[in-house]
N, C-alpha and C positions, 0 to 999 in steps of 0.2 A: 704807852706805845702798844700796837695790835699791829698783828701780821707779821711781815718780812721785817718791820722795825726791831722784833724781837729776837730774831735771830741773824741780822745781820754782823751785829758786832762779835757772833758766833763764829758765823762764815768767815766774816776780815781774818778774826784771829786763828784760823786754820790755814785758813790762804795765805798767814805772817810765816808759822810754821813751816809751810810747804815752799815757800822761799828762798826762810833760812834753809832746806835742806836742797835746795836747788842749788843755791847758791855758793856753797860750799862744796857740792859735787860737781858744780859747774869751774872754780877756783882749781880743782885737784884734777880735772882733769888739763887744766892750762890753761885757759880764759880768762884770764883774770878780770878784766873792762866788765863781760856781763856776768862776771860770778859778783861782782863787787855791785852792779847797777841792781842787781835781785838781792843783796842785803841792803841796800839803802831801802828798797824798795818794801820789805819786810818792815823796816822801822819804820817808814812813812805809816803803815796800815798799824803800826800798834800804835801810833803819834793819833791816829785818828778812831781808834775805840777809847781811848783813852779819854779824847773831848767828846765825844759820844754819850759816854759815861756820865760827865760832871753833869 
């Protein structure tokens, strides 16, 4: 892998993080539908560094 290949699975897995932390502030403050759509959406991107990976 060279270039962007090497750090994308970087990037994903910050953009999971920043998610979950949306997500959950998004939840607390009463949203539940897109606090809940930004943690699926978290897992998706760790579902996909994950086959990145192998």
């Amino acid at each position: 892998m060279e270039g962007i290949a090497q750090a994308a699975p970087g990037i994903a897995m910050l953009a999971a993080f920043a998610c979950v932390a949306g997500g959950v502030f998004t939840i607390r403050r009463g949203d539940r539908s897109k606090g809940a759509l930004m943690l699926v959406m978290a897992v998706v991107l760790v579902g996909n560094v994950l086959i990145w990976t192998m």
